[in-house]
PyMOL Python script that loads the backbone (N, CA, C, O; Angstrom):
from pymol import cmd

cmd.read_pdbstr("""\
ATOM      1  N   UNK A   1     -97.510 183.187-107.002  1.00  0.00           N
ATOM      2  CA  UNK A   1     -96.220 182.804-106.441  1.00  0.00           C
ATOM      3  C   UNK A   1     -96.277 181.332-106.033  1.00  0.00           C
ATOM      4  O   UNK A   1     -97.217 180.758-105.483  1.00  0.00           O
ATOM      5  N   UNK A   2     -94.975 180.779-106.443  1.00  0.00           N
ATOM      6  CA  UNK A   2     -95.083 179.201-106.050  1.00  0.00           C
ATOM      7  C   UNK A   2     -94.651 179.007-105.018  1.00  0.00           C
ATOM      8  O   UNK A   2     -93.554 179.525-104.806  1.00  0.00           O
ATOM      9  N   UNK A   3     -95.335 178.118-103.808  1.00  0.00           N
ATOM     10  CA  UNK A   3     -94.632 177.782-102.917  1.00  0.00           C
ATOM     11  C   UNK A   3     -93.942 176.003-103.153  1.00  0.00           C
ATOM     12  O   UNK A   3     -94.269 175.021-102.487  1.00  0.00           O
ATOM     13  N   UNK A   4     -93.005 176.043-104.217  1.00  0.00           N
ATOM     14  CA  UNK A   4     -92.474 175.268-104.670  1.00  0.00           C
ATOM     15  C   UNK A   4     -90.998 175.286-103.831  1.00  0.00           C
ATOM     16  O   UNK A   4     -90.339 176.305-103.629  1.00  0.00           O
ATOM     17  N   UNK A   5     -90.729 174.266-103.502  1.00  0.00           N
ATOM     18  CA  UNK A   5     -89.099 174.595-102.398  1.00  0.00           C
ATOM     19  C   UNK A   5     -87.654 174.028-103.572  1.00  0.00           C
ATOM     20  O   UNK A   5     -87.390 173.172-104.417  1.00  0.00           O
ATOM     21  N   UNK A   6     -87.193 174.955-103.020  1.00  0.00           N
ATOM     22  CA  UNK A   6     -85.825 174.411-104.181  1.00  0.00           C
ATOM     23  C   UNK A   6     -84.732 174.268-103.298  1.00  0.00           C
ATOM     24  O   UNK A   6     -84.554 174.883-102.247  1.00  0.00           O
ATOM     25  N   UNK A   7     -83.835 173.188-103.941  1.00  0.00           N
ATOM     26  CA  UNK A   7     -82.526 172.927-103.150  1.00  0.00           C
ATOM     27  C   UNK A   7     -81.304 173.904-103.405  1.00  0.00           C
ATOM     28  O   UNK A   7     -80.998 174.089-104.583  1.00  0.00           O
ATOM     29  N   UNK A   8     -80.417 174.688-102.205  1.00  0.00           N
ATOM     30  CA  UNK A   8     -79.146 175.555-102.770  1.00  0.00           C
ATOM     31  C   UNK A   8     -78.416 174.914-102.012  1.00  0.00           C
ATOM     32  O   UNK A   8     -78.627 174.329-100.950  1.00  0.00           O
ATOM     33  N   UNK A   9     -76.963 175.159-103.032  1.00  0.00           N
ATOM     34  CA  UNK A   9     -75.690 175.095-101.968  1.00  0.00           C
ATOM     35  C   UNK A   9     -75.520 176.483-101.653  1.00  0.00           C
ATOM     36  O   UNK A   9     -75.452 177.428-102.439  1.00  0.00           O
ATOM     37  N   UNK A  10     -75.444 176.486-100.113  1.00  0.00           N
ATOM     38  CA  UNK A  10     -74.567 177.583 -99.366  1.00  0.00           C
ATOM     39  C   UNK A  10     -73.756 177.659 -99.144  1.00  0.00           C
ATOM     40  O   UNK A  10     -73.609 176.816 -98.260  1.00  0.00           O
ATOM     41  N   UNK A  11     -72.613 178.278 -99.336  1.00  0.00           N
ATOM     42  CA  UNK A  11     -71.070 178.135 -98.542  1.00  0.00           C
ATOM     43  C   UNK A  11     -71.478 178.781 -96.962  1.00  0.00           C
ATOM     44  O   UNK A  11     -72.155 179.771 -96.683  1.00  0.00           O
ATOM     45  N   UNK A  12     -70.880 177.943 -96.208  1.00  0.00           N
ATOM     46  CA  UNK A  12     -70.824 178.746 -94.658  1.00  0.00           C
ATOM     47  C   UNK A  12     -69.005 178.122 -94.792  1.00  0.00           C
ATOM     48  O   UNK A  12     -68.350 177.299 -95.431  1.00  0.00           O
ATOM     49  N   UNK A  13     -68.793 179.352 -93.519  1.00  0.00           N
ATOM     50  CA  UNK A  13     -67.170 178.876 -92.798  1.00  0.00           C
ATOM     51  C   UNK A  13     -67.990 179.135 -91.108  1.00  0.00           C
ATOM     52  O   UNK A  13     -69.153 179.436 -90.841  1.00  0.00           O
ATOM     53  N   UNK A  14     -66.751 178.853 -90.175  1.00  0.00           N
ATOM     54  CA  UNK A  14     -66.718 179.250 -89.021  1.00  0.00           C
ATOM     55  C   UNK A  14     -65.907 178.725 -88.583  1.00  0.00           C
ATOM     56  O   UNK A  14     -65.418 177.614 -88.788  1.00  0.00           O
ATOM     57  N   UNK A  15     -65.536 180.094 -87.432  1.00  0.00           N
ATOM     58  CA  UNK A  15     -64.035 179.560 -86.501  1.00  0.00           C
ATOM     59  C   UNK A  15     -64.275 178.485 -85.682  1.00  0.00           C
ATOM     60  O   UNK A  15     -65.455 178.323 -85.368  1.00  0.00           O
ATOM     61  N   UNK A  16     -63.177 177.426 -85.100  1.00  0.00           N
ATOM     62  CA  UNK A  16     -63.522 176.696 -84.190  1.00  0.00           C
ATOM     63  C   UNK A  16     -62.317 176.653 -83.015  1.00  0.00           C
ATOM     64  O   UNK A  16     -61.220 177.154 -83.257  1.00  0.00           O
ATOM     65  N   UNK A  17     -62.563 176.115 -81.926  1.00  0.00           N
ATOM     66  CA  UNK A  17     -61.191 176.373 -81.349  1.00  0.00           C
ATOM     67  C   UNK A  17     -60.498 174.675 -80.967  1.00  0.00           C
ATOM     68  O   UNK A  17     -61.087 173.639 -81.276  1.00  0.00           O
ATOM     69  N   UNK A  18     -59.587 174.710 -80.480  1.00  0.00           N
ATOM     70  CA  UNK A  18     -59.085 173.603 -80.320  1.00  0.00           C
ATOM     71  C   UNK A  18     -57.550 173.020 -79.619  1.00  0.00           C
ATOM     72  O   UNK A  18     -56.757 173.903 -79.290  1.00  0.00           O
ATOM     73  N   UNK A  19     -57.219 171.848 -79.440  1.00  0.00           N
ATOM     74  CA  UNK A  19     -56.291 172.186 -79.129  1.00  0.00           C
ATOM     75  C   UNK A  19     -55.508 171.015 -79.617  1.00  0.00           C
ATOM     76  O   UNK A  19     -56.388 170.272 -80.051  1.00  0.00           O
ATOM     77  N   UNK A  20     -54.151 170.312 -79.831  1.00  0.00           N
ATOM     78  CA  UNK A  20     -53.384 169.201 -80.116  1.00  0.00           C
ATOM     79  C   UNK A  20     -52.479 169.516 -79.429  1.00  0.00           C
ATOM     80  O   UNK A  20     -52.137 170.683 -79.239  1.00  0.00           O
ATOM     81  N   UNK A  21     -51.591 167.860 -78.623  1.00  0.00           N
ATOM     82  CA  UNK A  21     -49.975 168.069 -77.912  1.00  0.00           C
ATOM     83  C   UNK A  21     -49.334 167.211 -78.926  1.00  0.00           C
ATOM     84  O   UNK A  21     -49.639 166.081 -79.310  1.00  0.00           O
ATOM     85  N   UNK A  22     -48.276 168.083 -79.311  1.00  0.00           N
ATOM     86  CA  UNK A  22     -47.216 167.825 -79.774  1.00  0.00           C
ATOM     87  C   UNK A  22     -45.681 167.686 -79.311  1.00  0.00           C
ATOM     88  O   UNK A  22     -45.097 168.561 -78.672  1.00  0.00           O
ATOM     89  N   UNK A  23     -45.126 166.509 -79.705  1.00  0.00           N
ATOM     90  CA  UNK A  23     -44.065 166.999 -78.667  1.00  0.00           C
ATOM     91  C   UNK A  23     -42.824 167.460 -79.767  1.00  0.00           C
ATOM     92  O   UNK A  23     -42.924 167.173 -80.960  1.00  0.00           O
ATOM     93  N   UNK A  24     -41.754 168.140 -79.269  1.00  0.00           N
ATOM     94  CA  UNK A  24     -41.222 169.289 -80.398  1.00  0.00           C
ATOM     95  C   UNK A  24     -39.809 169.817 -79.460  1.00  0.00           C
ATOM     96  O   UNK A  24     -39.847 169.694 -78.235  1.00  0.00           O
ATOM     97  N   UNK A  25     -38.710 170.346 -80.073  1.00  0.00           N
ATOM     98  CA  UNK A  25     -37.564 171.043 -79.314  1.00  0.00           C
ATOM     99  C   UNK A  25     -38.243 172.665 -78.789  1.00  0.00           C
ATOM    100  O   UNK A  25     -37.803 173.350 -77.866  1.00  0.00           O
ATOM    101  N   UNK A  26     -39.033 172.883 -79.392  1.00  0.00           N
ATOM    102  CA  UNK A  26     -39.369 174.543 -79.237  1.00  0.00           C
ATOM    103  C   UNK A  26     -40.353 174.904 -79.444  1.00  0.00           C
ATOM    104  O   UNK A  26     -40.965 174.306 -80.329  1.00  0.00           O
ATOM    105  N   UNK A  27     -40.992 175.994 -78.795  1.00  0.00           N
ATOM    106  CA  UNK A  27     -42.361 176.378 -79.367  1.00  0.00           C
ATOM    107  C   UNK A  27     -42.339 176.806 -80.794  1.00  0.00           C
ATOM    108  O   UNK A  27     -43.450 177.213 -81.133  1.00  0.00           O
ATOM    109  N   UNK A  28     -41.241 176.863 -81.966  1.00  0.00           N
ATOM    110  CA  UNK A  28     -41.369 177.487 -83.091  1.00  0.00           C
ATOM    111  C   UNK A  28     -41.951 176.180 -83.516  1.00  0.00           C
ATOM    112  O   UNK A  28     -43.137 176.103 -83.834  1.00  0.00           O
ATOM    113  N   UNK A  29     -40.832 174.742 -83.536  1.00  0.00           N
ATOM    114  CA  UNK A  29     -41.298 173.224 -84.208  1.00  0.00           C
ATOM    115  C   UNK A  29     -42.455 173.148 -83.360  1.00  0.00           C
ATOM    116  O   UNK A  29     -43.310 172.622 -84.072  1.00  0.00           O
ATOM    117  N   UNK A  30     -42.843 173.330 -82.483  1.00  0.00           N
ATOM    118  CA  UNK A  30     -44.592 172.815 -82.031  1.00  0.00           C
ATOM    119  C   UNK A  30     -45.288 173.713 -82.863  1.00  0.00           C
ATOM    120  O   UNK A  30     -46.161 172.915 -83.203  1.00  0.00           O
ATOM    121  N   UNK A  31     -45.480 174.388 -83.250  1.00  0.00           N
ATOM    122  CA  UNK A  31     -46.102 175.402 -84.032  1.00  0.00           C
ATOM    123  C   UNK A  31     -46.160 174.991 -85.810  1.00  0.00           C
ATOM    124  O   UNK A  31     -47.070 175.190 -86.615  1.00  0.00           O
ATOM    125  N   UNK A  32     -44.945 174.419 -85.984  1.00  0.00           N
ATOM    126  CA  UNK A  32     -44.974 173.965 -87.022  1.00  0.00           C
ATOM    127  C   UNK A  32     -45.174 172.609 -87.482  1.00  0.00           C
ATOM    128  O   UNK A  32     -45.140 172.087 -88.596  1.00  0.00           O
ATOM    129  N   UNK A  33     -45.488 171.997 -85.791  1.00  0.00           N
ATOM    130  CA  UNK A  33     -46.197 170.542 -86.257  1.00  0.00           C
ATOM    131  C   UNK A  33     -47.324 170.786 -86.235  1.00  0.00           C
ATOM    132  O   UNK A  33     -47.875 170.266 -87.206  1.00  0.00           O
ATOM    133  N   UNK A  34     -48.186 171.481 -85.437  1.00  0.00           N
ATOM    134  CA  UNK A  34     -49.568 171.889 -85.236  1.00  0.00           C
ATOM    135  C   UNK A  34     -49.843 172.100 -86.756  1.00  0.00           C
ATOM    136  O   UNK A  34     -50.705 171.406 -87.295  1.00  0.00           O
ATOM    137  N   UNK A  35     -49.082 173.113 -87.535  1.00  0.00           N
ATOM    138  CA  UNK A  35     -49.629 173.554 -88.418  1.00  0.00           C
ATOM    139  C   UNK A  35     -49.262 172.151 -89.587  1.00  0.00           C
ATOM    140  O   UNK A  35     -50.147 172.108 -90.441  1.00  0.00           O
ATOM    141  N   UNK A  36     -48.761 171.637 -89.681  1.00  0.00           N
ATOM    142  CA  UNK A  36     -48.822 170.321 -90.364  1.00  0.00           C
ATOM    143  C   UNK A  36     -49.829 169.141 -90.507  1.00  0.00           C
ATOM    144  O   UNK A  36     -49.772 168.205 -91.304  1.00  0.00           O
ATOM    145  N   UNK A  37     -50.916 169.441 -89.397  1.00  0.00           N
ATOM    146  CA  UNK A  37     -51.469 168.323 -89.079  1.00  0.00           C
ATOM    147  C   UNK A  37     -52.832 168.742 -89.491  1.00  0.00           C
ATOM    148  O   UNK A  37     -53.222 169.896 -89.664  1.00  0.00           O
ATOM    149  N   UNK A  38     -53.643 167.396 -89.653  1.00  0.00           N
ATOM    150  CA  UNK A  38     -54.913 167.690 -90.275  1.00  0.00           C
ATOM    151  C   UNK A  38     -56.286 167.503 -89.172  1.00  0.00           C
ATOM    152  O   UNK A  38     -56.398 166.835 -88.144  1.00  0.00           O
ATOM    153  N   UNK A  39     -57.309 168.468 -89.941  1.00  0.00           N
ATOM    154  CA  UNK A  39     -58.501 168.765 -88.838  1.00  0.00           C
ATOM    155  C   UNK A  39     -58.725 167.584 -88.109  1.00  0.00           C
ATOM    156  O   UNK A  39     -58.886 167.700 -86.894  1.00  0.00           O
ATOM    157  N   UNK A  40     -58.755 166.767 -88.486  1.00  0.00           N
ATOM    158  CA  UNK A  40     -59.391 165.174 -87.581  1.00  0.00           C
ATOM    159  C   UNK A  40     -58.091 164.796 -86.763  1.00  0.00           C
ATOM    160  O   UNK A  40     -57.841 163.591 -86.754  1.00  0.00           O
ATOM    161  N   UNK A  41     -57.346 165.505 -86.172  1.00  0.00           N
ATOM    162  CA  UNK A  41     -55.841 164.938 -85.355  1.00  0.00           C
ATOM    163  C   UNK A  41     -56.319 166.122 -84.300  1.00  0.00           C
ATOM    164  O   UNK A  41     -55.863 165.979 -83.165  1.00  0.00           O
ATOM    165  N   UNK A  42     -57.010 167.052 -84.472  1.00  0.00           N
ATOM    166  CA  UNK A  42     -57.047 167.864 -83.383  1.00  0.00           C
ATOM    167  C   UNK A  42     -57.994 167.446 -82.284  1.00  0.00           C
ATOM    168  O   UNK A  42     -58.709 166.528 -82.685  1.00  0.00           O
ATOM    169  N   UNK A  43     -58.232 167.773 -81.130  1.00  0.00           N
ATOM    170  CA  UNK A  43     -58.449 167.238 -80.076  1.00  0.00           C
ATOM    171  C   UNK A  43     -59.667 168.431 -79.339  1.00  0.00           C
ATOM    172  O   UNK A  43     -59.594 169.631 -79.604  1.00  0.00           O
ATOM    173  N   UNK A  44     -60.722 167.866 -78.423  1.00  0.00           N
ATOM    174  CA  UNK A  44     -61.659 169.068 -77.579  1.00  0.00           C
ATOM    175  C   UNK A  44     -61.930 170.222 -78.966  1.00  0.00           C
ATOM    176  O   UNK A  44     -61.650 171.419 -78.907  1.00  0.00           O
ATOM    177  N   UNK A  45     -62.521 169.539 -80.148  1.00  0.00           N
ATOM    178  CA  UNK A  45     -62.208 170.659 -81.317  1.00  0.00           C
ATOM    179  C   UNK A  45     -63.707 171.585 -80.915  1.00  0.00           C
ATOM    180  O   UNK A  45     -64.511 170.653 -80.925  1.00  0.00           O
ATOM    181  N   UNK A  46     -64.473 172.744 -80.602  1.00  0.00           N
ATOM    182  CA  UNK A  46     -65.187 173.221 -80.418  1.00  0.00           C
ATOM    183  C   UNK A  46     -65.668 174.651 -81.212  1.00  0.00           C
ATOM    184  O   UNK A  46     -64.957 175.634 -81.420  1.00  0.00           O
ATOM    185  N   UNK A  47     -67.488 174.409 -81.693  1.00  0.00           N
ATOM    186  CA  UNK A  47     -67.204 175.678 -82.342  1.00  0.00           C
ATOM    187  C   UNK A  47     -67.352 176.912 -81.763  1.00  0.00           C
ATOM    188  O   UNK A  47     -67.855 177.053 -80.648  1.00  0.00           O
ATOM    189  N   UNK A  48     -66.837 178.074 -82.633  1.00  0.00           N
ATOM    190  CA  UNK A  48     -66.974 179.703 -81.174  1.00  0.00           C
ATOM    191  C   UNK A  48     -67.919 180.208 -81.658  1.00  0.00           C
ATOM    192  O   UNK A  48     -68.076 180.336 -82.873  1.00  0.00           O
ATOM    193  N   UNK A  49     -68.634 180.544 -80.874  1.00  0.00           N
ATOM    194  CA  UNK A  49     -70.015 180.827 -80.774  1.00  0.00           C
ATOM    195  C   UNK A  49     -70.021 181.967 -81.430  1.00  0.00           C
ATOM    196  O   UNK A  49     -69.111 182.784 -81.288  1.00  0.00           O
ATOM    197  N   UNK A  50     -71.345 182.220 -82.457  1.00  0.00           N
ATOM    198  CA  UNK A  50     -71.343 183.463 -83.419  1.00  0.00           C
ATOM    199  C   UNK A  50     -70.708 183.477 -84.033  1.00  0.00           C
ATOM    200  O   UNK A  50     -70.552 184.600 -84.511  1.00  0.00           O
ATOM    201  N   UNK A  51     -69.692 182.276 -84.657  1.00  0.00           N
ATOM    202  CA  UNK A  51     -68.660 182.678 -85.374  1.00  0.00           C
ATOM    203  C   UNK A  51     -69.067 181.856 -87.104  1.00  0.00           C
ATOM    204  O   UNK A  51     -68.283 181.555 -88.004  1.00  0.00           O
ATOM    205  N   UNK A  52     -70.384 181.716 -87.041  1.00  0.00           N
ATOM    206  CA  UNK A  52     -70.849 181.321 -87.992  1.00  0.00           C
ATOM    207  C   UNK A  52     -70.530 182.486 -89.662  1.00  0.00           C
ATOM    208  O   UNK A  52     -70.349 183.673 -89.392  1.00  0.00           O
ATOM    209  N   UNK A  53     -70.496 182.220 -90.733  1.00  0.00           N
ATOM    210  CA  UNK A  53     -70.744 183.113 -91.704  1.00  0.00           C
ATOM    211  C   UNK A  53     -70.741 182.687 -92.841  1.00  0.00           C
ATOM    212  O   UNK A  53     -69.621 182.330 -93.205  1.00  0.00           O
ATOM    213  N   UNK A  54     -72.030 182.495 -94.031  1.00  0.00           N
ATOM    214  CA  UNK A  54     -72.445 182.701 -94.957  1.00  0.00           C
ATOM    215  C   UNK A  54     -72.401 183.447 -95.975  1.00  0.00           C
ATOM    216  O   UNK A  54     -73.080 184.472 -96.034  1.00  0.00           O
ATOM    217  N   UNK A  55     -71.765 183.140 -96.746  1.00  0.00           N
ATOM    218  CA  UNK A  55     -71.610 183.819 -97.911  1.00  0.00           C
ATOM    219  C   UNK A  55     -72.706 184.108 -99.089  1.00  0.00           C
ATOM    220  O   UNK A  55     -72.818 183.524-100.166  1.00  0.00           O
ATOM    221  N   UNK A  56     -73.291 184.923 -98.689  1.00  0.00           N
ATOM    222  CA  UNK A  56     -74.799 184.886 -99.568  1.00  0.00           C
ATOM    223  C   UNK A  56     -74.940 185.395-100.993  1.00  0.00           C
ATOM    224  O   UNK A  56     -75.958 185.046-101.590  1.00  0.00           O
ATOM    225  N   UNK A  57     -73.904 186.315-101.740  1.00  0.00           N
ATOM    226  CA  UNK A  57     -73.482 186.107-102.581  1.00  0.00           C
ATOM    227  C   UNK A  57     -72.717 185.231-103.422  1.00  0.00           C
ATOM    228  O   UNK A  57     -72.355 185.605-104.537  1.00  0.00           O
ATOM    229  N   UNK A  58     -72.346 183.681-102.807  1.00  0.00           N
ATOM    230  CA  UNK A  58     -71.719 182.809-103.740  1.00  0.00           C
ATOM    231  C   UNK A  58     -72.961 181.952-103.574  1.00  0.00           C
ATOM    232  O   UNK A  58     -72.581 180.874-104.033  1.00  0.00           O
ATOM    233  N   UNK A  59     -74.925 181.704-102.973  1.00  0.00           N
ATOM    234  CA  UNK A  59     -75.529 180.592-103.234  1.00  0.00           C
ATOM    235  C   UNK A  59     -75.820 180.486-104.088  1.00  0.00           C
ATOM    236  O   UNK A  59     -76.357 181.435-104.659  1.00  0.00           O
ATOM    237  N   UNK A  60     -75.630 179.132-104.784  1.00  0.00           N
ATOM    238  CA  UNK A  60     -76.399 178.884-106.093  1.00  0.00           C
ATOM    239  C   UNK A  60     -77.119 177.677-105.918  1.00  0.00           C
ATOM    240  O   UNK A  60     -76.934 176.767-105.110  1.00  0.00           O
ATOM    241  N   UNK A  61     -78.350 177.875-107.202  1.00  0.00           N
ATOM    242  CA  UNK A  61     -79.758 176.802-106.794  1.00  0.00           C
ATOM    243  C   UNK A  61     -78.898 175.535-107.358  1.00  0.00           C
ATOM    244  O   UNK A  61     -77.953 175.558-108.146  1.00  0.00           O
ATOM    245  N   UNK A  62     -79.467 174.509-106.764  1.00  0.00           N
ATOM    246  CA  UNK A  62     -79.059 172.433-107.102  1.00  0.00           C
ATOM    247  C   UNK A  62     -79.575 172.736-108.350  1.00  0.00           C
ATOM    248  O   UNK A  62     -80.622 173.317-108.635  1.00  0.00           O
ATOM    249  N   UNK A  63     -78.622 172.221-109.131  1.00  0.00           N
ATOM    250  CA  UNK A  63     -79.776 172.171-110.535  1.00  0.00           C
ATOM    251  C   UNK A  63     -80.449 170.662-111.011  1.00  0.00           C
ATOM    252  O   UNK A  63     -79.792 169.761-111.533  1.00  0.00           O
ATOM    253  N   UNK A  64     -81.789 170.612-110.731  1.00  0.00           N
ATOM    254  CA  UNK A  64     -82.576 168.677-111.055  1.00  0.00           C
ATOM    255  C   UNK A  64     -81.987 168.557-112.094  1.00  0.00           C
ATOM    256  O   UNK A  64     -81.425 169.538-112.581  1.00  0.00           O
ATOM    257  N   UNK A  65     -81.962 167.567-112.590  1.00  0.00           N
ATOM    258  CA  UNK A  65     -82.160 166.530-113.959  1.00  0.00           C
ATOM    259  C   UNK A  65     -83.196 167.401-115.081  1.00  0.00           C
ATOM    260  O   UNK A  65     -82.923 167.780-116.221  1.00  0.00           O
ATOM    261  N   UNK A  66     -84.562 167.568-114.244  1.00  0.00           N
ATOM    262  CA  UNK A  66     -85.157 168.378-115.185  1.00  0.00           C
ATOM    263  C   UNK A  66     -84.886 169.852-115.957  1.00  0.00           C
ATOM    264  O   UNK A  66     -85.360 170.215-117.034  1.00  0.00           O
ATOM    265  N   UNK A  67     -84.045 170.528-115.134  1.00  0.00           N
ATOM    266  CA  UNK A  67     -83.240 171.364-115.560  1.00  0.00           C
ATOM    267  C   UNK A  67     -82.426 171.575-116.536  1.00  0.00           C
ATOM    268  O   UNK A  67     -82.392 172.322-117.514  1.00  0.00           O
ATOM    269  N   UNK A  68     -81.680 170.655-116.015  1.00  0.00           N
ATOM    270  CA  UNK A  68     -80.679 170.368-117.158  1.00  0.00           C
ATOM    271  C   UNK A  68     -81.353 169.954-118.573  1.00  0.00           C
ATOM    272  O   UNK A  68     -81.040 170.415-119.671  1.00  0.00           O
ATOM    273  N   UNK A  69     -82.145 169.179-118.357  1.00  0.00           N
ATOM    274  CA  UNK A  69     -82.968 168.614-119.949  1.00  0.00           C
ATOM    275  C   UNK A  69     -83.552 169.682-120.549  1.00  0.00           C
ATOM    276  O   UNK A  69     -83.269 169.949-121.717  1.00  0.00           O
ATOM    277  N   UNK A  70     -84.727 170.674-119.603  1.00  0.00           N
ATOM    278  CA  UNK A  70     -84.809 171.911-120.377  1.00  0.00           C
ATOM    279  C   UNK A  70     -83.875 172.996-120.346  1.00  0.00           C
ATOM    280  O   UNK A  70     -84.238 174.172-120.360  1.00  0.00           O
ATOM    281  N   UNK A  71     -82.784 172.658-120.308  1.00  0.00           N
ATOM    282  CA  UNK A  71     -81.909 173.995-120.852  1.00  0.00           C
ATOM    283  C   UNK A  71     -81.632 173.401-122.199  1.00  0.00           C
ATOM    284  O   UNK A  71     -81.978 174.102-123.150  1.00  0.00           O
ATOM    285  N   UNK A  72     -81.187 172.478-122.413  1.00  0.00           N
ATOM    286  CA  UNK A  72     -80.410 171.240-123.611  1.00  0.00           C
ATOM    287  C   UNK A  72     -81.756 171.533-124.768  1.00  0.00           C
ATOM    288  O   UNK A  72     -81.628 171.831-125.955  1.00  0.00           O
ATOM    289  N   UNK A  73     -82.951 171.356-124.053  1.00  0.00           N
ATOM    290  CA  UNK A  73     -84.454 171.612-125.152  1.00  0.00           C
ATOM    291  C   UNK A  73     -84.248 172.950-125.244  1.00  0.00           C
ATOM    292  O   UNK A  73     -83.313 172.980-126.044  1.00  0.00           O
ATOM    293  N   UNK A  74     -84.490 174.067-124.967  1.00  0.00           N
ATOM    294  CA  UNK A  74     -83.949 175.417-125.181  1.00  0.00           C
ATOM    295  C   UNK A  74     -83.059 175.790-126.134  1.00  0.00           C
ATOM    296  O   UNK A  74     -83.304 176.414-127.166  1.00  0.00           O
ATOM    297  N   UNK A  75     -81.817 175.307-125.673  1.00  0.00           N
ATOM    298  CA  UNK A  75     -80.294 174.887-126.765  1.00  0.00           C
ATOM    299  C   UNK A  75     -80.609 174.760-128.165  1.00  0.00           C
ATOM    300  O   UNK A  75     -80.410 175.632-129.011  1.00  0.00           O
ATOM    301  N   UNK A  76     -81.314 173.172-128.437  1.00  0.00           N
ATOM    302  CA  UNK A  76     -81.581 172.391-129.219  1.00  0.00           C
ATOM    303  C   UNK A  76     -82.911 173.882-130.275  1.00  0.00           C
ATOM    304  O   UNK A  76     -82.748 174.337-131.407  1.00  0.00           O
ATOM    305  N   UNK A  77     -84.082 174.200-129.236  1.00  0.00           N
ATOM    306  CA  UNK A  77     -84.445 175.039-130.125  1.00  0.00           C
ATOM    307  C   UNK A  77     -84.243 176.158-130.563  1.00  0.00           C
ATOM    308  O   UNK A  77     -84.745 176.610-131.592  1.00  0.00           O
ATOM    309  N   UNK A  78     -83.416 176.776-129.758  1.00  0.00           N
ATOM    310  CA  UNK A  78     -82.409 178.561-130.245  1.00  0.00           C
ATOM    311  C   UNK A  78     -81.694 177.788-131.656  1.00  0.00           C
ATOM    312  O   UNK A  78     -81.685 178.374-132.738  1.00  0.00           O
ATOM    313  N   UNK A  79     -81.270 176.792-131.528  1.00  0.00           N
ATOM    314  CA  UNK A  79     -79.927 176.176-132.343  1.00  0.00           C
ATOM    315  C   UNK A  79     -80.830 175.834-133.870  1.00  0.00           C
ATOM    316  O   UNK A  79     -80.280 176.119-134.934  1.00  0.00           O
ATOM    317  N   UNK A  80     -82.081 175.279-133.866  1.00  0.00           N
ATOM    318  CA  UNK A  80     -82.531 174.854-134.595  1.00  0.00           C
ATOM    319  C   UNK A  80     -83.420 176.635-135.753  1.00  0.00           C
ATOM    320  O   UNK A  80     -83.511 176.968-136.935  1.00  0.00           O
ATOM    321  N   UNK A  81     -83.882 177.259-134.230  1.00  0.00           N
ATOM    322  CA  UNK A  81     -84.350 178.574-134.869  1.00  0.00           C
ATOM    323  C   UNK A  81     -83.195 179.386-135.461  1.00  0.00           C
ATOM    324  O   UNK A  81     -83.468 179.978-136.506  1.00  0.00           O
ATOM    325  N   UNK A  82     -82.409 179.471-135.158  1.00  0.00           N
ATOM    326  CA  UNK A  82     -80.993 180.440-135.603  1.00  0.00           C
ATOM    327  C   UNK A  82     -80.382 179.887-137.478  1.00  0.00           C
ATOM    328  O   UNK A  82     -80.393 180.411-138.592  1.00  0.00           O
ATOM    329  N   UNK A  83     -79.896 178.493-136.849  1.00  0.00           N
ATOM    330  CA  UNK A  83     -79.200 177.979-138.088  1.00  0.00           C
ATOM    331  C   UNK A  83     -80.212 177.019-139.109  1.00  0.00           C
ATOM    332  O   UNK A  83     -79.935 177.004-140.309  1.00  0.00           O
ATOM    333  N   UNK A  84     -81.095 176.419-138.734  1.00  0.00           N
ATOM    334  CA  UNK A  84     -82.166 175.556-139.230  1.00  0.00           C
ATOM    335  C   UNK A  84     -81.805 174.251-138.809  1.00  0.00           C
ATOM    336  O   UNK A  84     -80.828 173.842-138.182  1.00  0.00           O
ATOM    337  N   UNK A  85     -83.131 173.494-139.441  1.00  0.00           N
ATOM    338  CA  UNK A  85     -83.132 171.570-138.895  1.00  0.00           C
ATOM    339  C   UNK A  85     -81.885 171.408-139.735  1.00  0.00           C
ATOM    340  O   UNK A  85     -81.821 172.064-140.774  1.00  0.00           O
ATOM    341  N   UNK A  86     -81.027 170.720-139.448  1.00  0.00           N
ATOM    342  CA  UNK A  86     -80.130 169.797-139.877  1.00  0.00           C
ATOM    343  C   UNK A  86     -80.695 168.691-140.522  1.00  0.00           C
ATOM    344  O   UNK A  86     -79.973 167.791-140.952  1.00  0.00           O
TER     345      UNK A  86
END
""", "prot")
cmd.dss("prot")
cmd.show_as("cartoon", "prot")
cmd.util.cbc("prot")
cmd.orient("prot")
């Protein structure tokens, strides 16, 4: 077994809480400016604890440079064994 380390992307989400003042005729238009506005306008933004979550069925490994070249060498020889040298 290799203790060779490899790079993945993980998806995580998590809730956060927060708050923005808006000023508005009603709590319906404050609600609908809140919801207009983007993450970096919100204010005291904090994350809720445990509210971490990982999706461990969508990680997939970084793929190197070297990777990629031996899949393409692979390619190149299925392609060459199947149909012949060109």
């Amino acid at each position: 077994m290799s203790n060779e380390k490899k790079k993945f992307v993980v998806p995580v989400t998590w809730v956060v809480a927060a708050e923005v003042v808006v000023e508005a005729k009603n709590e319906l238009e404050a609600n609908d400016l809140a919801n207009a506005l983007t993450f970096s306008e919100f204010e005291n933004v904090k994350p809720i604890s445990h509210s971490l979550d990982i999706d461990f069925g969508m990680i997939e490994e970084v793929q190197t440079p070297e990777d990629t070249q031996a899949a393409v060498e692979d390619y190149v020889f299925w392609r060459e064994a199947t149909e012949g040298v060109k």
